[in-house]
One Martini backbone bead per residue (centre of mass of N, CA, C, O) as a GRO file, in nm:
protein
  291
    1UNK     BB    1   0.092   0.037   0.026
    2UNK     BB    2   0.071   0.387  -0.029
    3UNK     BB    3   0.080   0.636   0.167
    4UNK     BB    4  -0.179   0.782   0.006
    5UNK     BB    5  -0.348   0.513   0.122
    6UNK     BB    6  -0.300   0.639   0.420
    7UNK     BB    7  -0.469   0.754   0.739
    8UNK     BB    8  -0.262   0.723   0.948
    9UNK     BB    9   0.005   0.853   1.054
   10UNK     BB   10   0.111   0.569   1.192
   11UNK     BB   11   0.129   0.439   0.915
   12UNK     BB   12   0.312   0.630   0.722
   13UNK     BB   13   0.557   0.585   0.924
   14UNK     BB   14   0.490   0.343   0.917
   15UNK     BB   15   0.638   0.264   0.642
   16UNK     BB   16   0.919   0.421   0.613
   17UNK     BB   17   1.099   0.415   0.889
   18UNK     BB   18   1.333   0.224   0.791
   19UNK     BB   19   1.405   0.490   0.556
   20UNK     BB   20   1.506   0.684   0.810
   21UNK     BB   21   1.664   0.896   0.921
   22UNK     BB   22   1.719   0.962   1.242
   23UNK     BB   23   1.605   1.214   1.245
   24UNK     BB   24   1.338   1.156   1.109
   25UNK     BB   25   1.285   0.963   1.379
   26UNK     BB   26   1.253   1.191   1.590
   27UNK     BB   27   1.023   1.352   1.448
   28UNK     BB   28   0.815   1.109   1.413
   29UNK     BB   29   0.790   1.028   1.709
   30UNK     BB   30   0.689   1.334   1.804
   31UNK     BB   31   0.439   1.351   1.671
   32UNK     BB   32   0.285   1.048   1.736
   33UNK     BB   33   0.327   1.177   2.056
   34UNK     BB   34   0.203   1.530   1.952
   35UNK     BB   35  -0.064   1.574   1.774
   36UNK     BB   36  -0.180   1.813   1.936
   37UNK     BB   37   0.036   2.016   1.898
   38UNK     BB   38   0.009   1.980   1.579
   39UNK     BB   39  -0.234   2.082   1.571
   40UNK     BB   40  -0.232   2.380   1.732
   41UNK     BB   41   0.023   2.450   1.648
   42UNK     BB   42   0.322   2.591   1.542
   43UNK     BB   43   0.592   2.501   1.369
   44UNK     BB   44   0.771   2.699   1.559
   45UNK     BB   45   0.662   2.569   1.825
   46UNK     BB   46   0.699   2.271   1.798
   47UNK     BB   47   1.048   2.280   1.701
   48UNK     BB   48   1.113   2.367   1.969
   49UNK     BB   49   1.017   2.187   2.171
   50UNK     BB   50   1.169   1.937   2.014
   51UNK     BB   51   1.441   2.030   1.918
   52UNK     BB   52   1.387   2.115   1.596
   53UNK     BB   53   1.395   2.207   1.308
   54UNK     BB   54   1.155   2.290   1.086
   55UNK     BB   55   1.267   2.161   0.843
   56UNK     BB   56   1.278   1.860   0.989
   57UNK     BB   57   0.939   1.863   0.925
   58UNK     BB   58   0.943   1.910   0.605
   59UNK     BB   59   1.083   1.658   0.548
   60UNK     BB   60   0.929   1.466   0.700
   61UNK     BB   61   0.629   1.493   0.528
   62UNK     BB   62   0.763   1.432   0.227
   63UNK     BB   63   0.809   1.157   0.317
   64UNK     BB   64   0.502   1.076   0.381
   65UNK     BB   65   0.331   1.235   0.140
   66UNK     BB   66   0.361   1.500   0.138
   67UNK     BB   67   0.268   1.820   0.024
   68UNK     BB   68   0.309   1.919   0.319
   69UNK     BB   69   0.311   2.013   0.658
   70UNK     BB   70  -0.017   2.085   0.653
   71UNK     BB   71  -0.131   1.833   0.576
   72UNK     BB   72  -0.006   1.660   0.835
   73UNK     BB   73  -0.167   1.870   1.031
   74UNK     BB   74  -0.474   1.781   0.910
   75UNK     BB   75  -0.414   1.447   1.009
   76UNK     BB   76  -0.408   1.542   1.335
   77UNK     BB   77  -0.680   1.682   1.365
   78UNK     BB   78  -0.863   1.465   1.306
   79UNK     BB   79  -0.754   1.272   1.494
   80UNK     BB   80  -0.841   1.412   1.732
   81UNK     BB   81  -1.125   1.445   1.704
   82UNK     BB   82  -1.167   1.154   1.746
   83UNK     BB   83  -1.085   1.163   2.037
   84UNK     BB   84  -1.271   1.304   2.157
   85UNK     BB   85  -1.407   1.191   2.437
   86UNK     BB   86  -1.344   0.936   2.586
   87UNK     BB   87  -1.403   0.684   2.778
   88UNK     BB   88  -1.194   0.751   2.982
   89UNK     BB   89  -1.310   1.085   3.019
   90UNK     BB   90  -1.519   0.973   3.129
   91UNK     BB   91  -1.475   0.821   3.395
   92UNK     BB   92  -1.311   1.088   3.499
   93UNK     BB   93  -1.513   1.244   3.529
   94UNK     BB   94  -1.725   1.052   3.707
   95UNK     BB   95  -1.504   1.062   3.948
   96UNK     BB   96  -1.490   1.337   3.998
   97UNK     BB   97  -1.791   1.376   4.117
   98UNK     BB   98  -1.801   1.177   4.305
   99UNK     BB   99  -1.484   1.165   4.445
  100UNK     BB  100  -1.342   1.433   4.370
  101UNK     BB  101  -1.019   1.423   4.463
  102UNK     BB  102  -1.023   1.136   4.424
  103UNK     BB  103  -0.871   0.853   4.369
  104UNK     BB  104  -0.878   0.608   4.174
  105UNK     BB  105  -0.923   0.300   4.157
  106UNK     BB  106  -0.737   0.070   3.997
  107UNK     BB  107  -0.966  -0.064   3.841
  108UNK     BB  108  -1.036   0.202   3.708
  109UNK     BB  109  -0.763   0.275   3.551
  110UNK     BB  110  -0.751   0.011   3.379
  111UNK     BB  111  -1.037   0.007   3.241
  112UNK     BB  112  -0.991   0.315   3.135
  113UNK     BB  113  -0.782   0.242   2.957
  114UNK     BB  114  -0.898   0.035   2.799
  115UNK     BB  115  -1.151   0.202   2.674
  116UNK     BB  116  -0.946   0.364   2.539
  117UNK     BB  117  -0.850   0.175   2.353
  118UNK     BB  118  -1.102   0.068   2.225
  119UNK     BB  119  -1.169   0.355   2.089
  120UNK     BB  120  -0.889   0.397   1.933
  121UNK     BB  121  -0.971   0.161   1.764
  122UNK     BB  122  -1.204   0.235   1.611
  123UNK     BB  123  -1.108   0.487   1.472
  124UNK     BB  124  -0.832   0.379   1.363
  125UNK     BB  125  -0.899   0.161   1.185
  126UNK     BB  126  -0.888  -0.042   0.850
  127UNK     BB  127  -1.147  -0.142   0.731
  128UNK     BB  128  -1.003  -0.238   0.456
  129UNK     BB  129  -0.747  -0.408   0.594
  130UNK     BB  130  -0.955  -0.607   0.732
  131UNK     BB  131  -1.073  -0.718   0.468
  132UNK     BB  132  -0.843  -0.839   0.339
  133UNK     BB  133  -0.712  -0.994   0.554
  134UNK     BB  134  -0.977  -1.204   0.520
  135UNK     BB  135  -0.964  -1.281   0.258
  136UNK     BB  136  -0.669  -1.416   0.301
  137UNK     BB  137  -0.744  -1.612   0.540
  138UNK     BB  138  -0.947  -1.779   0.349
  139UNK     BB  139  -0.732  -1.823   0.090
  140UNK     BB  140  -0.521  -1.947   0.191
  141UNK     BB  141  -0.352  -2.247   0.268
  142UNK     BB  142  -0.155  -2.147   0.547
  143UNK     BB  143  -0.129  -2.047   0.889
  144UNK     BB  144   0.097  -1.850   1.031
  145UNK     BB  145   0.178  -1.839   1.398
  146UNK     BB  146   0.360  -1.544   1.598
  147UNK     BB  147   0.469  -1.564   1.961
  148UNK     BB  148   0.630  -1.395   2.215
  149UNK     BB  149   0.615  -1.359   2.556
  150UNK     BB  150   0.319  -1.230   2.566
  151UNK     BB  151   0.206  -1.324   2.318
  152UNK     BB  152   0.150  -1.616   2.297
  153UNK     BB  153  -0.114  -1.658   2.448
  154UNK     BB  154  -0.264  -1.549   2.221
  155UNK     BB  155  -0.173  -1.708   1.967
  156UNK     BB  156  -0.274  -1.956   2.084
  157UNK     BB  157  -0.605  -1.879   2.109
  158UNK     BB  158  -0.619  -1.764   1.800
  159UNK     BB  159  -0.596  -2.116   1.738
  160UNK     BB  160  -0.812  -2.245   1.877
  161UNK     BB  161  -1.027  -2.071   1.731
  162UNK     BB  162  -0.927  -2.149   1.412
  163UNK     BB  163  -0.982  -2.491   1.464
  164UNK     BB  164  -1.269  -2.495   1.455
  165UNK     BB  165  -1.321  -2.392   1.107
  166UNK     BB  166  -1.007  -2.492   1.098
  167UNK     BB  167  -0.707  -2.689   0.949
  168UNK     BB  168  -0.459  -2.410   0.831
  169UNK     BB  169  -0.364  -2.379   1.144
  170UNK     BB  170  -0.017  -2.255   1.350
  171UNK     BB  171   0.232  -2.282   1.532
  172UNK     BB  172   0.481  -2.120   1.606
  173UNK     BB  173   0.799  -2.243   1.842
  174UNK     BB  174   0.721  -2.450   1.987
  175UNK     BB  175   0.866  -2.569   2.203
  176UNK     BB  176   1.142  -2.433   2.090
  177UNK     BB  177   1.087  -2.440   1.788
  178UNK     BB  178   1.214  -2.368   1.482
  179UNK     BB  179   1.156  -2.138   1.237
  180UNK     BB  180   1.292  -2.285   1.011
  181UNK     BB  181   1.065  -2.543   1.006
  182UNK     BB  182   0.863  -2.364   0.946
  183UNK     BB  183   0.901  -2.162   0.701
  184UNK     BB  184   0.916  -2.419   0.499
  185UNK     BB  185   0.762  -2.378   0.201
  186UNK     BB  186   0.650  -2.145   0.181
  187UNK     BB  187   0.460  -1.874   0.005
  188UNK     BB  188   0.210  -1.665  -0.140
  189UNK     BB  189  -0.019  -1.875  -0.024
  190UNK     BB  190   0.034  -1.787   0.243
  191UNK     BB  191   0.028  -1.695   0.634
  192UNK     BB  192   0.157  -1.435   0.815
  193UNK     BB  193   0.138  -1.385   1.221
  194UNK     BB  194   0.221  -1.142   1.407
  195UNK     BB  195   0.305  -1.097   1.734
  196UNK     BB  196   0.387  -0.769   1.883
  197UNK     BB  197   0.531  -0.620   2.170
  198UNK     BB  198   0.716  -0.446   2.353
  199UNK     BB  199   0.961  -0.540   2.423
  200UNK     BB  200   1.121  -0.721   2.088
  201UNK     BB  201   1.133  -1.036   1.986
  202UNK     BB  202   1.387  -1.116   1.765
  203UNK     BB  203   1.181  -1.359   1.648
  204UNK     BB  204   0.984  -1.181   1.544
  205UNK     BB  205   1.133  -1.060   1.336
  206UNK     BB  206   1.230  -1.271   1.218
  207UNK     BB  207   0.996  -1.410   1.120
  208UNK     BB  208   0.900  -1.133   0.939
  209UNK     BB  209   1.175  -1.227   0.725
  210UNK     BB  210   1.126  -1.513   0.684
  211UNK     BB  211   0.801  -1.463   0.537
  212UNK     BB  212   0.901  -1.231   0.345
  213UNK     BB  213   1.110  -1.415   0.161
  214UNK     BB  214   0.874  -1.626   0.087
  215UNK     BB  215   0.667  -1.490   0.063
  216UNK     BB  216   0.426  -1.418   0.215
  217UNK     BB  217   0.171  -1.325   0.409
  218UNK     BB  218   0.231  -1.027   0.664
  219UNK     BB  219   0.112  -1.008   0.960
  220UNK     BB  220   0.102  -0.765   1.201
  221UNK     BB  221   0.082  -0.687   1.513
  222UNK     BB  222   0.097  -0.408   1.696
  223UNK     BB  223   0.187  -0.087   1.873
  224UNK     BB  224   0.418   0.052   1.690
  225UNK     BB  225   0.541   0.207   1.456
  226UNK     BB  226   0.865   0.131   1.482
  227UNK     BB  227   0.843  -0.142   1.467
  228UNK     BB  228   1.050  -0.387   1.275
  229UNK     BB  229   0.855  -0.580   1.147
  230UNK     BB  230   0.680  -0.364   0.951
  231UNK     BB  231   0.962  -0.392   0.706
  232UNK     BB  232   0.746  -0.729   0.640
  233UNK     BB  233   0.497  -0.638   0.570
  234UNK     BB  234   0.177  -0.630   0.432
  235UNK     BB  235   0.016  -0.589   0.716
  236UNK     BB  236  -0.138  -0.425   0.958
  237UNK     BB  237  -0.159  -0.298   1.329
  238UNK     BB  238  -0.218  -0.051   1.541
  239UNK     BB  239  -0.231  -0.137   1.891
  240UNK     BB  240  -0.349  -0.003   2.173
  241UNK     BB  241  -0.152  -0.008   2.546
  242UNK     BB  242  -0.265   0.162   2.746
  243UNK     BB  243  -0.141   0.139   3.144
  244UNK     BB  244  -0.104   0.130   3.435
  245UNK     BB  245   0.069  -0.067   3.455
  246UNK     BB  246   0.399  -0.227   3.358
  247UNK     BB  247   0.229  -0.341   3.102
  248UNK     BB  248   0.092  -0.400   2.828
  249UNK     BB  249  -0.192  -0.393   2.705
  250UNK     BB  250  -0.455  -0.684   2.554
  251UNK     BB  251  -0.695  -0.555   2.480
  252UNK     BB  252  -0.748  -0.496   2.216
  253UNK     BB  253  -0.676  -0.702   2.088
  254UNK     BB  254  -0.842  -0.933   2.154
  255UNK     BB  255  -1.084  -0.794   1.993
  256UNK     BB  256  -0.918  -0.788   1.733
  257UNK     BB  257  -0.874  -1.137   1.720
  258UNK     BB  258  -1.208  -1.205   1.777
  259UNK     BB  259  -1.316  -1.034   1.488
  260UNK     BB  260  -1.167  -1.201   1.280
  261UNK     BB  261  -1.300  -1.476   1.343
  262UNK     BB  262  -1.554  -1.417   1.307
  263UNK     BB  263  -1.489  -1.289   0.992
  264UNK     BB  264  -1.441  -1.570   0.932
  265UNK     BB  265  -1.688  -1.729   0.994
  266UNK     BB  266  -1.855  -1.547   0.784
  267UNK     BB  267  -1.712  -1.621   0.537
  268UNK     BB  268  -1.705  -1.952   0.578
  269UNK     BB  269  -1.989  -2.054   0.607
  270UNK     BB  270  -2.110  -2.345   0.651
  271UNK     BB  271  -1.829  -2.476   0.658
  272UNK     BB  272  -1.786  -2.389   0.953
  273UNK     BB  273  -2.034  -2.480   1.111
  274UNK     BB  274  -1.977  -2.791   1.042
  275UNK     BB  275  -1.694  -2.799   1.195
  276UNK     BB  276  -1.813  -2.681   1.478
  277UNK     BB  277  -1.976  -2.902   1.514
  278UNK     BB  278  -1.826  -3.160   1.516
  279UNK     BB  279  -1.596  -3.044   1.762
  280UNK     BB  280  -1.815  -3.047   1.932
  281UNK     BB  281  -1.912  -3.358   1.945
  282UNK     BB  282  -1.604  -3.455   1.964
  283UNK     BB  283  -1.614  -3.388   2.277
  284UNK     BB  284  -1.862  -3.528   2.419
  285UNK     BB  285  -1.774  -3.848   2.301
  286UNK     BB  286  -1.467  -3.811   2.465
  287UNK     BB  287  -1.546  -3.598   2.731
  288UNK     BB  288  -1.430  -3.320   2.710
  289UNK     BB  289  -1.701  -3.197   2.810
  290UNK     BB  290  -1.864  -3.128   3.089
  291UNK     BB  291  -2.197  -3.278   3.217
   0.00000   0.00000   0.00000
């Protein structure tokens, strides 16, 4: 896809971001977490905050496909309004109300950050980058999935459920097994998902370097522009994952995942029923689920 196909300010520096000067990746970097200023401030007032030359932002907007600055700056106005009033705005709202001075339980500013994610996820993914997606995993060959570190547990679950309506899922990696001896075969018929978020498993971006160099379409799911995966991928998602905890959270992802699986079940029409109802019968004949 090219840059002037992208709609998120943050898909247009991924997309680039591998082919960057240092200085315009600190200048992307700075744009990407201070949209609110970008839209809001002038260049010379930016400029000065990030303590980078103007002209440094000027050929940063070039860099990602803008005829000037101020379309770039125009992609970030929308961006913010999107976000707008998000639902955790509105529960800090809530608690403020009700609570007056006092901190929010941990429980709410949890909550809080999730569905500021899921808010966020909703305004800003790619509609037709979802369908494009779901149309290429019902049409694979293969479907191969690889997560490392926290992702691990999630890749096990999306391969769980789509294992119930297809039988051409399956996960890389299990109990230490060489991701070479996975990737072995693929071609452009194939697909890999790669699920990786920050700090980022040297397998995961092997994972996306070995997949794409086989043709195989590679779908990351990630955290951020910058991830390293993302010049190895054919589609992405850059999930937010902003949590009070120490680690990111995985509340947007999982509803990405569950999503997908959905959407893949409703392409796959008859075909997919009759395979989740027979699942579901050997599981009670053989006595899997508690009667």
């Amino acid at each position: 896809m090219t840059a002037k196909g992208l709609v998120k300010l943050q898909d247009r520096v991924a997309a680039h971001y591998g082919d960057m000067s240092q200085r315009l990746r600190q200048a992307a970097d700075y744009v990407v977490a201070h949209e609110l200023d970008v839209a809001t401030h002038s260049l010379r007032t930016v400029s000065g905050k990030a303590k980078m030359a103007p002209a440094t932002f000027t050929r940063l907007s070039q860099a990602l496909g803008f005829s000037s600055y101020e379309d770039m700056r125009d992609l970030c106005r929308e961006s913010v309004g999107r976000q707008a009033l998000t639902f955790s705005q509105r529960a800090e709202r809530l608690a403020r109300e009700h609570q007056g001075d006092a901190m929010p339980s941990f429980f709410d500013r949890q909550m809080s950050a999730s569905l500021d994610n899921l808010n966020q996820l909703s305004g800003e993914i790619d509609q037709d980058m979802l369908l494009q997606v779901v149309e290429t995993l019902n049409g694979a060959r293969d479907v191969l999935l690889f997560g490392a570190f926290s992702s691990t547990g999630l890749v096990e679950y999306f391969a769980y459920l789509a294992r119930y309506f297809a039988n051409n899922w399956k996960v890389a990696g299990r109990m230490g097994a060489s991701l070479s001896s996975a990737m072995v075969g693929l071609d452009e018929t194939d697909a890999v998902i790669i699920l990786t978020k920050g700090p980022y498993a040297k397998r995961s971006i092997l994972a996306a370097k070995m997949a794409s160099a086989s043709g195989a379409y590679v779908i990351v799911i990630t955290d951020k522009h910058s991830c390293p995966a993302l010049e190895f991928s054919s589609a992405h998602f850059i999930v937010p994952t902003e949590s009070p905890q120490f680690f990111s959270s995985y509340a947007a992802t999982l509803v990405l995942i569950e999503t997908l699986v959905g959407m893949l079940v409703v392409r796959a029409g008859e075909q997919a029923r009759i395979r989740i109802e027979d699942v579901e019968t050997r599981n009670r004949q053989y006595g899997e689920f508690w009667e």
